[in-house]
ROVOLUM-397256 format. One record per residue: y, z, x of N, C-alpha, C, O in turn; residue number from 1; chain; residue in one letter. Coordinates in steps of 0.05 Angstrom, whole numbers, plus 5000, padded with zeros to 4 digits. Layout:
Y:Z:X:Y:Z:X:Y:Z:X:Y:Z:X:NUM:A:A
...
END
This chain:
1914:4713:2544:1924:4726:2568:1942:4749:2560:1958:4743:2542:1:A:X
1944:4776:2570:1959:4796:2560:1988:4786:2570:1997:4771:2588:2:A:X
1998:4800:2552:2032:4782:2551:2049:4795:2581:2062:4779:2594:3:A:X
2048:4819:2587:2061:4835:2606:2048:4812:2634:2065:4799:2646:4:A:X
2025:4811:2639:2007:4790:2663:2024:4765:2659:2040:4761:2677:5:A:X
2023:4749:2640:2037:4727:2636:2063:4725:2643:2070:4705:2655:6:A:X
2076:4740:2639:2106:4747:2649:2113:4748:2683:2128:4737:2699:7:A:X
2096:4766:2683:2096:4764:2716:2082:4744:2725:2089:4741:2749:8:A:X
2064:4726:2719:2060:4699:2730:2080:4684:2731:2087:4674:2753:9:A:X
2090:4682:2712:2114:4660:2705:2136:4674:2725:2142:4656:2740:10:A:X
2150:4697:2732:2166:4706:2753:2155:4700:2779:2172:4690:2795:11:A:X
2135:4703:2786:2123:4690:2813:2129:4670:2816:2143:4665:2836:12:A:X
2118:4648:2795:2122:4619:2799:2141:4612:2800:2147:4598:2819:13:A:X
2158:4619:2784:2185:4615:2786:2212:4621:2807:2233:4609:2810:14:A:X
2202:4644:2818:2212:4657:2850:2197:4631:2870:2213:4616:2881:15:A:X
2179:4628:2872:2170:4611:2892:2180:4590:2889:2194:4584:2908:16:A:X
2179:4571:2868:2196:4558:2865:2222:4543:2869:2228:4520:2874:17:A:X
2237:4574:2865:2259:4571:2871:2263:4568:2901:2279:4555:2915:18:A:X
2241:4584:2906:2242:4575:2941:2233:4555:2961:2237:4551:2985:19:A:X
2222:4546:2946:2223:4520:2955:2237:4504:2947:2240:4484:2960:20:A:X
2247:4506:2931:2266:4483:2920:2293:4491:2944:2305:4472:2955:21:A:X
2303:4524:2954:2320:4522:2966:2317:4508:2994:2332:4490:3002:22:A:X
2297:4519:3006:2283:4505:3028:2288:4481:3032:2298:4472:3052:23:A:X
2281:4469:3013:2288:4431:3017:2312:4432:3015:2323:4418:3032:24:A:X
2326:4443:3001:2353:4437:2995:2366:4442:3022:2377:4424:3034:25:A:X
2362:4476:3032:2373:4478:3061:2361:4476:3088:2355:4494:3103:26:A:X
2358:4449:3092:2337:4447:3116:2343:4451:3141:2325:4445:3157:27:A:X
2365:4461:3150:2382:4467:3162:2370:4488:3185:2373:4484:3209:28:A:X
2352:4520:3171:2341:4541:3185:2316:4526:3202:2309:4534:3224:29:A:X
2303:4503:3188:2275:4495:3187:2271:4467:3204:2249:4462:3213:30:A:X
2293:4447:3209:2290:4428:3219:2299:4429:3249:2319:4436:3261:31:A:X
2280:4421:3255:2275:4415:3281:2300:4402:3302:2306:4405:3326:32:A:X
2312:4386:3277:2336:4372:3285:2361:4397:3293:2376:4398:3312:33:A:X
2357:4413:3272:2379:4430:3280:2377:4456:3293:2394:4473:3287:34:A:X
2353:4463:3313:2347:4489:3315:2362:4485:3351:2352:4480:3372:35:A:X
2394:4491:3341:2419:4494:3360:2405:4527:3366:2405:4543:3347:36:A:X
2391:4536:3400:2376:4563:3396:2411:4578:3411:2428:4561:3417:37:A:X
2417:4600:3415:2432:4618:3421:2429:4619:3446:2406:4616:3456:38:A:X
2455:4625:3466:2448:4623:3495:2447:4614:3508:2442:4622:3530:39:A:X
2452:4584:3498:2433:4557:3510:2457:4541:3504:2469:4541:3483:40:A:X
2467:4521:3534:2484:4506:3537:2469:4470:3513:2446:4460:3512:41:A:X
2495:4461:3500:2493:4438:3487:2513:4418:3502:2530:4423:3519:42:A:X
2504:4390:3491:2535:4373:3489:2544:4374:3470:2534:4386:3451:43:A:X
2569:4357:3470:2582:4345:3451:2586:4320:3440:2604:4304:3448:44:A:X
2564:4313:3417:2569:4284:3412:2589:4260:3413:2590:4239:3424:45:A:X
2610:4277:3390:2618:4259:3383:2653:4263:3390:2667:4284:3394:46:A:X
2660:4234:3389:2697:4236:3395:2709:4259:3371:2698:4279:3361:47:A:X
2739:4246:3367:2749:4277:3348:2735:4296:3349:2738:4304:3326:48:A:X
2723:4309:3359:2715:4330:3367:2736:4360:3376:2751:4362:3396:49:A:X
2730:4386:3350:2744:4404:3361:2742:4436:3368:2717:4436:3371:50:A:X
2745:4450:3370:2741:4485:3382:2755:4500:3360:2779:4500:3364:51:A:X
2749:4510:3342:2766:4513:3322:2763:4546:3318:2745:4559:3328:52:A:X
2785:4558:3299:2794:4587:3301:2776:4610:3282:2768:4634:3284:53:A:X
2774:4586:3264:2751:4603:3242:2721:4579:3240:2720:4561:3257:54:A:X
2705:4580:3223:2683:4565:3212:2692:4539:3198:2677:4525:3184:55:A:X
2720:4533:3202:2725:4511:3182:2748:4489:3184:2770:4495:3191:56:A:X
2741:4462:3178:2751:4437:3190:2780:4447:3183:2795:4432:3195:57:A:X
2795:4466:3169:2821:4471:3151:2830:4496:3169:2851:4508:3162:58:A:X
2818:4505:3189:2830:4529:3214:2847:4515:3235:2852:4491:3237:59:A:X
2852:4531:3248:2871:4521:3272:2856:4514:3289:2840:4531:3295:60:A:X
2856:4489:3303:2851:4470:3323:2853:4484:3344:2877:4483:3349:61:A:X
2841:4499:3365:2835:4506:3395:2827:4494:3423:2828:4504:3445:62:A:X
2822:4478:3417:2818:4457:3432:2804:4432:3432:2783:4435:3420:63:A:X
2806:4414:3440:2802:4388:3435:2773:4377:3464:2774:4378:3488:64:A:X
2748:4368:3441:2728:4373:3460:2717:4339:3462:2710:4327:3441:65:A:X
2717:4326:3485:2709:4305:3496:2673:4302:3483:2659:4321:3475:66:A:X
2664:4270:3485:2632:4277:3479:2627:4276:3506:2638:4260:3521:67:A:X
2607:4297:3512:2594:4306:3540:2599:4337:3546:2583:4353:3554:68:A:X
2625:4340:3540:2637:4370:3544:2622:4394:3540:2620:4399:3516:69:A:X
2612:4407:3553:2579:4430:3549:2599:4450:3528:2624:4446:3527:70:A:X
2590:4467:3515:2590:4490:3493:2569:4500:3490:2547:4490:3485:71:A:X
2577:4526:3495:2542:4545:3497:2546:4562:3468:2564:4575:3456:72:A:X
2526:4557:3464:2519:4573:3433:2514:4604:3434:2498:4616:3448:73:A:X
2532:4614:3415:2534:4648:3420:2529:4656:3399:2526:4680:3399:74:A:X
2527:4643:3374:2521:4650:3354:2519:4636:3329:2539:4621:3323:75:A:X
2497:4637:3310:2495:4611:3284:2502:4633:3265:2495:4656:3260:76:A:X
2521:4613:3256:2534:4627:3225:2523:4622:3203:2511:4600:3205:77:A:X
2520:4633:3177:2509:4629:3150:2530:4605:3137:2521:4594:3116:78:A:X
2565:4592:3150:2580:4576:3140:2562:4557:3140:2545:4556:3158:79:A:X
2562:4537:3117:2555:4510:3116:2578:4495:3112:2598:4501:3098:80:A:X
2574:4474:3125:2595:4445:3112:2572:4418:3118:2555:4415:3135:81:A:X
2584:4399:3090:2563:4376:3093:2582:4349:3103:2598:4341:3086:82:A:X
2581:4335:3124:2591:4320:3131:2582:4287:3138:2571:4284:3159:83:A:X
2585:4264:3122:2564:4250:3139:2535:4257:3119:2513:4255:3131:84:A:X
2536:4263:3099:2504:4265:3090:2492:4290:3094:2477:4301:3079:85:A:X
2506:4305:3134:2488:4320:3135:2500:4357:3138:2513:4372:3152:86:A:X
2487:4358:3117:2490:4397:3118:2485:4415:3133:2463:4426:3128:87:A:X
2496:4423:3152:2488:4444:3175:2498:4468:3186:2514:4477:3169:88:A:X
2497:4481:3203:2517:4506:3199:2535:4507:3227:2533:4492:3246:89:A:X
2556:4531:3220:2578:4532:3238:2569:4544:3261:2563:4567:3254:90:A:X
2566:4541:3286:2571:4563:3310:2588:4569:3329:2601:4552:3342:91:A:X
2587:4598:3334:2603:4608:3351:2607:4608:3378:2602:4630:3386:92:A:X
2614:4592:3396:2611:4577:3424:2634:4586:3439:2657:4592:3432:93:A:X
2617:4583:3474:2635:4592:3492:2643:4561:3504:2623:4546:3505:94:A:X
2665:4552:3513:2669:4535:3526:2691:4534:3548:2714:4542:3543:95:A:X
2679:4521:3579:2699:4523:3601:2717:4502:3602:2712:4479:3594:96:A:X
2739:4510:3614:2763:4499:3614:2780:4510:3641:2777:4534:3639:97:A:X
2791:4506:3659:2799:4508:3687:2802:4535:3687:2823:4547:3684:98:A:X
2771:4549:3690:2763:4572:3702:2765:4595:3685:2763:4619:3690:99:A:X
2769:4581:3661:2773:4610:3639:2757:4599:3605:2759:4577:3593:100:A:X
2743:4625:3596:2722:4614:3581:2737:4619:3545:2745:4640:3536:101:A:X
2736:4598:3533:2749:4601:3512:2725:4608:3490:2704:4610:3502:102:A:X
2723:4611:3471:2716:4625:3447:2726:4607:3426:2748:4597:3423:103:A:X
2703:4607:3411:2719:4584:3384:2695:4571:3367:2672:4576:3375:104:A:X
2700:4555:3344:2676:4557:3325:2680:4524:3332:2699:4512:3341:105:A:X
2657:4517:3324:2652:4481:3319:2623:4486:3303:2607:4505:3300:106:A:X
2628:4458:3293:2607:4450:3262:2579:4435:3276:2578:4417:3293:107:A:X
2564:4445:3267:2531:4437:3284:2533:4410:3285:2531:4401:3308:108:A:X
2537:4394:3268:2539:4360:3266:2550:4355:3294:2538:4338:3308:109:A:X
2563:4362:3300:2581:4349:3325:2571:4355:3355:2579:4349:3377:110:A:X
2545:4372:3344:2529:4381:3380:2512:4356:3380:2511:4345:3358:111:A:X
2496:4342:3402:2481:4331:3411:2448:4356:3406:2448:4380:3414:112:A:X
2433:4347:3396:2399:4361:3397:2391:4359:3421:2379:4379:3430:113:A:X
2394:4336:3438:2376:4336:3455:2401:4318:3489:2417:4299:3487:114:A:X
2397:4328:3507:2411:4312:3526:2389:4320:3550:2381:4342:3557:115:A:X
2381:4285:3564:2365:4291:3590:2382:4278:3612:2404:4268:3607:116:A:X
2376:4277:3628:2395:4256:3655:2373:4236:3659:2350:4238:3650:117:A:X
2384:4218:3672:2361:4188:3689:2347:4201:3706:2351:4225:3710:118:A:X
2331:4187:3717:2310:4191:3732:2311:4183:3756:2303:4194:3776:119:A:X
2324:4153:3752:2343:4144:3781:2370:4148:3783:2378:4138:3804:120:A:X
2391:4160:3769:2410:4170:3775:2420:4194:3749:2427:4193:3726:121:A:X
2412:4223:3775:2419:4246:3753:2440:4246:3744:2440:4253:3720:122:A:X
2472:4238:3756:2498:4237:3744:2494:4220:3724:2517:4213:3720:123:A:X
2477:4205:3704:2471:4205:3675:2461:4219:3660:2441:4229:3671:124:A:X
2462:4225:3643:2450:4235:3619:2451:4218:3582:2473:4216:3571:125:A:X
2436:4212:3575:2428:4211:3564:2425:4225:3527:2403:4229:3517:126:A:X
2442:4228:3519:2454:4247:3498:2439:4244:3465:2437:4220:3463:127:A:X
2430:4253:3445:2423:4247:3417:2431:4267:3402:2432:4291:3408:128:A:X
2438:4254:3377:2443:4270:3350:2450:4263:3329:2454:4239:3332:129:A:X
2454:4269:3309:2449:4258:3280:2475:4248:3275:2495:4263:3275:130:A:X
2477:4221:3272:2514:4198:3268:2508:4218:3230:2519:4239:3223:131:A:X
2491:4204:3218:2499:4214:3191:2468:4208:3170:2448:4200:3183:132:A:X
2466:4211:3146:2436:4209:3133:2452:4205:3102:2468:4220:3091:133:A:X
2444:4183:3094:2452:4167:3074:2425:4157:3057:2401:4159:3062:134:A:X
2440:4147:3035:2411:4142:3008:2404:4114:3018:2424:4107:3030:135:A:X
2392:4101:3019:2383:4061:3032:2371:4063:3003:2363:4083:2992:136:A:X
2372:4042:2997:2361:4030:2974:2343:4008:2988:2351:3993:3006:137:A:X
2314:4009:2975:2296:3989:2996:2281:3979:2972:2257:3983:2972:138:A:X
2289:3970:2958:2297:3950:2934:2281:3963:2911:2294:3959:2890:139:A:X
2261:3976:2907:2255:3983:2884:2246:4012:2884:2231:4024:2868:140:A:X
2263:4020:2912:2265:4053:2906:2287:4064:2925:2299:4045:2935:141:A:X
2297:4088:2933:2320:4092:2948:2299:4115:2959:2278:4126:2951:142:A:X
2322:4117:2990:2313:4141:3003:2327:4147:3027:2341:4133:3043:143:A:X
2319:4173:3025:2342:4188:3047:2331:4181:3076:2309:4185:3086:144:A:X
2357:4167:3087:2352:4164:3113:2372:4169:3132:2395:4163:3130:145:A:X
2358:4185:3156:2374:4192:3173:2384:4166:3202:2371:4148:3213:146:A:X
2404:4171:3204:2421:4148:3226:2423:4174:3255:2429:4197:3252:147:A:X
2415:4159:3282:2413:4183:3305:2435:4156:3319:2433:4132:3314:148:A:X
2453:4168:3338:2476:4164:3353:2453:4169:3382:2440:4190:3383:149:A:X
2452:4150:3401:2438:4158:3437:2467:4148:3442:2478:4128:3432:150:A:X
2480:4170:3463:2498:4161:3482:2491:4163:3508:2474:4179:3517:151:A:X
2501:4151:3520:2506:4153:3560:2525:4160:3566:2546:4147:3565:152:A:X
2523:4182:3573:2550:4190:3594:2542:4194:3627:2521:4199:3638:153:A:X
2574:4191:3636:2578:4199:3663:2602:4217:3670:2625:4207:3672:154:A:X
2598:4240:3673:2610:4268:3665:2614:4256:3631:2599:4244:3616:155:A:X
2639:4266:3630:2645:4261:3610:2659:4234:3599:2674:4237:3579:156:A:X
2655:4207:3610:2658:4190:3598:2634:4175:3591:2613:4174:3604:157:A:X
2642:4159:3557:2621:4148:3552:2617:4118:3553:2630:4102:3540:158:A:X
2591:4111:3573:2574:4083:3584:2579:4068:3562:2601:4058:3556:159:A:X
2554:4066:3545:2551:4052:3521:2535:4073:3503:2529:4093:3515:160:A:X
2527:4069:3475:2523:4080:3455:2503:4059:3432:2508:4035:3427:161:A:X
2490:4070:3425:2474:4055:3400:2460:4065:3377:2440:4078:3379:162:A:X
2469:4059:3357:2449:4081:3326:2434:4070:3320:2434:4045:3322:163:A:X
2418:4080:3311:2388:4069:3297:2376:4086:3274:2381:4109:3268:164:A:X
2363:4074:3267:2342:4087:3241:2334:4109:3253:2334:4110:3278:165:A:X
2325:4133:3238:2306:4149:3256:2281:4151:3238:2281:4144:3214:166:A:X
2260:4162:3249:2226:4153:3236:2221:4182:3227:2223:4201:3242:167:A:X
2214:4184:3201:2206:4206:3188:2232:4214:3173:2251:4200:3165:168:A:X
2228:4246:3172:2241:4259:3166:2259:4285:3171:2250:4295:3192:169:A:X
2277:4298:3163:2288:4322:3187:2273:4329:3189:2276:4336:3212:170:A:X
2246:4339:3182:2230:4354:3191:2207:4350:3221:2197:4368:3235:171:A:X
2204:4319:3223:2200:4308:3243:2214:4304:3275:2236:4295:3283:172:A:X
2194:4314:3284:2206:4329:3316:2214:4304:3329:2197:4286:3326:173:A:X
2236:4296:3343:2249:4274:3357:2263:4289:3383:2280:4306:3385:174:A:X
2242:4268:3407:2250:4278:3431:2256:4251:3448:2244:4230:3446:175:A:X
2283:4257:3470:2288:4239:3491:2279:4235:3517:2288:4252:3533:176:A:X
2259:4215:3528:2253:4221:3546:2262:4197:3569:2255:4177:3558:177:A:X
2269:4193:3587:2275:4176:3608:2248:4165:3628:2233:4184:3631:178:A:X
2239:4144:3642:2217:4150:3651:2210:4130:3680:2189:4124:3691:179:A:X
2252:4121:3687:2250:4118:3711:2253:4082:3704:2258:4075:3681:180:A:X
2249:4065:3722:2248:4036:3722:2216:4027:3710:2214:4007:3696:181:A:X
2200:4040:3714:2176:4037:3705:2165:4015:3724:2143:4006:3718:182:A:X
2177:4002:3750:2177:3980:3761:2177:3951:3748:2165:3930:3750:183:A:X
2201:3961:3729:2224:3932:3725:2246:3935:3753:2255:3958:3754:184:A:X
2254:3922:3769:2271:3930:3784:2296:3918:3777:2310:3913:3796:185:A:X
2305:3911:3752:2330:3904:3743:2335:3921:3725:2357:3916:3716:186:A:X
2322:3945:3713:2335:3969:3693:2330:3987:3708:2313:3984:3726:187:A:X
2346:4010:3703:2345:4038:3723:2321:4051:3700:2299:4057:3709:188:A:X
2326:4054:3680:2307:4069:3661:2292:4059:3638:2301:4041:3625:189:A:X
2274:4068:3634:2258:4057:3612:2261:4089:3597:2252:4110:3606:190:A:X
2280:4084:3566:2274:4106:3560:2264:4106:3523:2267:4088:3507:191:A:X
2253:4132:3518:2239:4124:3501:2248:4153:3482:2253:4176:3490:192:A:X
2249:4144:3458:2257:4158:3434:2233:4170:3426:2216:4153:3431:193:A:X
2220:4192:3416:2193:4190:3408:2201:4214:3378:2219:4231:3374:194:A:X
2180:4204:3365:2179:4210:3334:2149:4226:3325:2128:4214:3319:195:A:X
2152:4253:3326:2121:4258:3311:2122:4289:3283:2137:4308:3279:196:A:X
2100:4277:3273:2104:4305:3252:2083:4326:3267:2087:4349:3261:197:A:X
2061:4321:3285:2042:4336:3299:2016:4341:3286:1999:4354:3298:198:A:X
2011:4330:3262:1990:4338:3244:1973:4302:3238:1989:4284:3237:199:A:X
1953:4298:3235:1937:4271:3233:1949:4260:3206:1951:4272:3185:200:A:X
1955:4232:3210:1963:4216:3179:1997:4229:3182:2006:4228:3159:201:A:X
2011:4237:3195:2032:4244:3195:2050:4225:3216:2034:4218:3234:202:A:X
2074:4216:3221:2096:4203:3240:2089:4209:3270:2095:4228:3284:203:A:X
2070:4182:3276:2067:4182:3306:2090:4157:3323:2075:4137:3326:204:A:X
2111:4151:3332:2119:4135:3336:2144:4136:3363:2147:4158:3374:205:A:X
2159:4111:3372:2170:4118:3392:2195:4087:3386:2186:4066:3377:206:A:X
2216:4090:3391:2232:4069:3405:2238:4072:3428:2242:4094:3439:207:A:X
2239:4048:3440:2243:4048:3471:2268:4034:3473:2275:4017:3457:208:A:X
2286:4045:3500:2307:4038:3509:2309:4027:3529:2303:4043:3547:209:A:X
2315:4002:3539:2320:3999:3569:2355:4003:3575:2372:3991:3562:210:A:X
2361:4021:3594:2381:4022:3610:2384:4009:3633:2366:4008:3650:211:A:X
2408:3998:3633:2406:3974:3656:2428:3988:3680:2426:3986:3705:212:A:X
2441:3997:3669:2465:4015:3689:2491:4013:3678:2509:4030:3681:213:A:X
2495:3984:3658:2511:3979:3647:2509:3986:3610:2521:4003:3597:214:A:X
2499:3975:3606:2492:3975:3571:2461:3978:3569:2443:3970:3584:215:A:X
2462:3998:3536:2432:4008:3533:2427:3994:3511:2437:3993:3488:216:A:X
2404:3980:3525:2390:3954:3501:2371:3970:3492:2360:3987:3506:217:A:X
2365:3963:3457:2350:3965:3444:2326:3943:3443:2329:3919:3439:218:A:X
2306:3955:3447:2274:3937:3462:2259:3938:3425:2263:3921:3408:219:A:X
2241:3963:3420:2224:3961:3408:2213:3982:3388:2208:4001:3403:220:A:X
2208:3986:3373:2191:4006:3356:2159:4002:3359:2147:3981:3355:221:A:X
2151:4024:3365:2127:4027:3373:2106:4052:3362:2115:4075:3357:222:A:X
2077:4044:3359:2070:4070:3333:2053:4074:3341:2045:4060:3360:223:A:X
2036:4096:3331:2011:4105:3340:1996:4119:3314:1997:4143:3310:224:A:X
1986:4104:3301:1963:4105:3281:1944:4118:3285:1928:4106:3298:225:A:X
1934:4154:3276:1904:4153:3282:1899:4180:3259:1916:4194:3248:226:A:X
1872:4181:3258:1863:4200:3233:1838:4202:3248:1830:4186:3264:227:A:X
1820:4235:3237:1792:4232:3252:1775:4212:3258:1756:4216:3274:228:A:X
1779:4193:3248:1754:4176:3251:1763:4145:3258:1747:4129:3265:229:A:X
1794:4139:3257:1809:4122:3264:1831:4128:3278:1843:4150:3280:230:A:X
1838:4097:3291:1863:4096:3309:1876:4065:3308:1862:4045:3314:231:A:X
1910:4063:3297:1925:4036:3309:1931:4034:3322:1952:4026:3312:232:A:X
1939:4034:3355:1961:4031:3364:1982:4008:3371:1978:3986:3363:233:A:X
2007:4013:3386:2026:3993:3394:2026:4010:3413:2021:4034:3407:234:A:X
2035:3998:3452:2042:4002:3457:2050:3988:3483:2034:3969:3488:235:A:X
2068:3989:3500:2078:3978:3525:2057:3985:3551:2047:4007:3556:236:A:X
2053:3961:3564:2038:3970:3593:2059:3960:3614:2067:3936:3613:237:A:X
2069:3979:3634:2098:3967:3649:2079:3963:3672:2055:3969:3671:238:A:X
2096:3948:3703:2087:3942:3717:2073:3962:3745:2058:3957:3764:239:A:X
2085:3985:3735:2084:3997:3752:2060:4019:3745:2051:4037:3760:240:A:X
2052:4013:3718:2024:4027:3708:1994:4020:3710:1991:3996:3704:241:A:X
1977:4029:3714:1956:4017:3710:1946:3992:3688:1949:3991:3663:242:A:X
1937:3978:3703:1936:3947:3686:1951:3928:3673:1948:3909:3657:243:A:X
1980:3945:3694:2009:3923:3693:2009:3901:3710:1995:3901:3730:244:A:X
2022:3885:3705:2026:3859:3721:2056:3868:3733:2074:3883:3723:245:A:X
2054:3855:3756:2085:3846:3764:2106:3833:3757:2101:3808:3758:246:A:X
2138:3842:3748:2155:3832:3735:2150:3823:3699:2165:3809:3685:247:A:X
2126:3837:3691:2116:3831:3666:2122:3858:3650:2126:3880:3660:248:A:X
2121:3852:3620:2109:3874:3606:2092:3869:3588:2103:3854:3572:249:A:X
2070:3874:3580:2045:3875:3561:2048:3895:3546:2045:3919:3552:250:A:X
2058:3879:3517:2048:3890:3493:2027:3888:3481:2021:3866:3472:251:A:X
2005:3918:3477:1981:3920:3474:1983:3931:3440:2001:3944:3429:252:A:X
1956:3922:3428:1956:3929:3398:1931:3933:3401:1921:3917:3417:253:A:X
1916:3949:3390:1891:3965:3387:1888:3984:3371:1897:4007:3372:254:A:X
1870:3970:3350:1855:3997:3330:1823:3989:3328:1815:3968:3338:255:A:X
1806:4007:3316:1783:4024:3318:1776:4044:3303:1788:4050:3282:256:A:X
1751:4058:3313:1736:4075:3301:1733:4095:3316:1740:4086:3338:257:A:X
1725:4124:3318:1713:4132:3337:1688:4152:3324:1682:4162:3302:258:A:X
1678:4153:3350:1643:4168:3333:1643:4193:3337:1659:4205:3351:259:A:X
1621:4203:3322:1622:4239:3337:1628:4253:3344:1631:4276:3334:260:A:X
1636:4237:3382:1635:4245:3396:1666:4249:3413:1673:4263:3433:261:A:X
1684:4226:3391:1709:4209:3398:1708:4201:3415:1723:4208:3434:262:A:X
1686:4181:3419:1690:4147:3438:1696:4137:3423:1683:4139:3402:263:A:X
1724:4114:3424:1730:4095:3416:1710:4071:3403:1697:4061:3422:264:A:X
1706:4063:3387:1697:4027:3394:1728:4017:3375:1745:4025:3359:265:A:X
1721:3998:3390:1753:3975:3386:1738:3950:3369:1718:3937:3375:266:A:X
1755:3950:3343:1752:3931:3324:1769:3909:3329:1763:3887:3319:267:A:X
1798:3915:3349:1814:3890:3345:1829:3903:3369:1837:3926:3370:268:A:X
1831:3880:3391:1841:3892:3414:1871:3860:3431:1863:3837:3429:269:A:X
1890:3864:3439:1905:3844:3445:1925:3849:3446:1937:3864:3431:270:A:X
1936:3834:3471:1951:3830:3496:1977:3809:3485:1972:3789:3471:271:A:X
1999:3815:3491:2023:3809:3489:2038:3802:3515:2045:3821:3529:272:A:X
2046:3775:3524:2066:3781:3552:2086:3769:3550:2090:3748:3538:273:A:X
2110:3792:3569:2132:3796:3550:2154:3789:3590:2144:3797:3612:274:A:X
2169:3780:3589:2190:3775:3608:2218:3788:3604:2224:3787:3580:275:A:X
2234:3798:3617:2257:3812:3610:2276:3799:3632:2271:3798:3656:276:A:X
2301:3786:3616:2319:3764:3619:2351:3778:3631:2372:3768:3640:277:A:X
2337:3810:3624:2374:3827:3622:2381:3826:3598:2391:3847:3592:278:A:X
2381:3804:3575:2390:3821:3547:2366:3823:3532:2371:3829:3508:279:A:X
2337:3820:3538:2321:3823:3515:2298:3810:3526:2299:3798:3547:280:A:X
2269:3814:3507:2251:3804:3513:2248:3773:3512:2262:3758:3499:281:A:X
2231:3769:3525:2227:3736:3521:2195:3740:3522:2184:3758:3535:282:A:X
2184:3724:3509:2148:3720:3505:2141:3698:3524:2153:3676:3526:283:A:X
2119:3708:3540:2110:3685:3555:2077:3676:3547:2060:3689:3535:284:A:X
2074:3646:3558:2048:3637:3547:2031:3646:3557:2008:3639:3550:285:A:X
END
């Protein structure tokens, strides 16, 4: 190979490289988790929470921000700080305070990604965002896993709260959705965490929440298996859905094939019935 050609291969590869290697390193521009867009009102996750003078936990304190407290994003800074596992950047936020709009920096970690309200009572909402992402050791290998914080608030005080695993990776899109009683008439909401990468053989999955009005129980992890020519699923049938029973829930499991044409045929199909007590499922015969 002429030596001058070779050289510049090796600079290519090596530029690319490097860029990807930064990429992973800063996932920050690219994850889904953190794409805080400009313009656009957030919450505020978490307690200690503050409004600060410059990009940095070591500036002067401006004000002191409640979790629920809205901050609208005016601008994403190139500052990073890694807190908690997780590396993200600083922005520049407007926030109200008795009729006058303050100005001030806070650290992306401390916004909520995603906040919806109930479905039977909008003075809830419903809050998520990254508690922190740590190494687990899962016995004969380690790996980075992220921990997500769901809160409830009402204005700004907070109901109850619960962390959990989250499925995939930052790069994996995680959305909150609420979806009403589902006709349980002892929880206000059935709400559901959902997990996907969007591409086949990639993170199809969901946890579900029941909210009762009081405390938010953790129900279930639930997945959805499928590739061209196959499909697993898990999933919940509530009462108020087609081929629900009354005061029941049916957990359904089903995988298969599909032809051609994608008609299903079902290799393994079965029904689960499930009773809810107020703290949890109970299995019925």
């Amino acid at each position: 190979m002429n030596f001058k050609i070779f050289i510049i291969f090796l600079l290519l590869w090596f530029c690319c490289s490097k860029g990807q290697l930064l990429a992973q390193a800063d996932y920050t521009l690219n994850s889904k988790y953190r794409s805080l867009e400009e313009a656009k009102d957030y919450f505020v996750l978490r307690d200690s929470s503050y409004l600060y003078q410059a990009p940095s936990f070591r500036a002067i304190q401006l004000e002191s921000l409640s979790p629920g407290a809205t901050v609208k994003i005016e601008e994403r800074l190139d500052e990073l700080t890694t807190r908690n596992g997780l590396r993200t950047n600083w922005y520049r936020v407007s926030f109200q305070k008795d009729n006058k709009t303050i100005q001030g920096f806070i650290w992306g970690g401390l916004i909520a990604f995603q906040a919806v309200a109930s479905v039977e009572n909008p003075s809830i909402r419903f809050i998520c965002g990254i508690e922190s992402i740590q190494m687990v050791s899962r016995g004969s290998y380690s790996e980075q896993v992220i921990y997500l914080k769901v809160v409830v608030l009402n204005q700004q005080k907070i109901l109850d709260s619960i962390s959990i695993e989250a499925i995939g990776s930052l790069y994996t899109n995680a959305s909150l959705k609420p979806y009403g009683n589902r006709g349980l008439f002892s929880i206000q909401d059935v709400v559901e965490l959902n997990f996907s990468d969007g591409y086949c053989g990639g993170v199809s999955a969901s946890i579900t929440f029941f909210w009762d009005g009081i405390r938010l129980h953790y129900i279930d992890l639930l997945s959805n298996g499928y590739s061209a020519t196959s499909f697993h699923n898990r999933f919940f049938i509530y009462p108020s859905e087609s081929g629900g029973k009354a005061r029941r829930i049916i957990l359904r499991e089903e995988r298969g094939t599909y032809d051609d044409s994608k008609v299903p045929s079902y290799q393994f199909r079965q029904n689960k019935l499930f009773g809810w007590n107020g703290k949890g499922l109970y299995i019925l015969d």
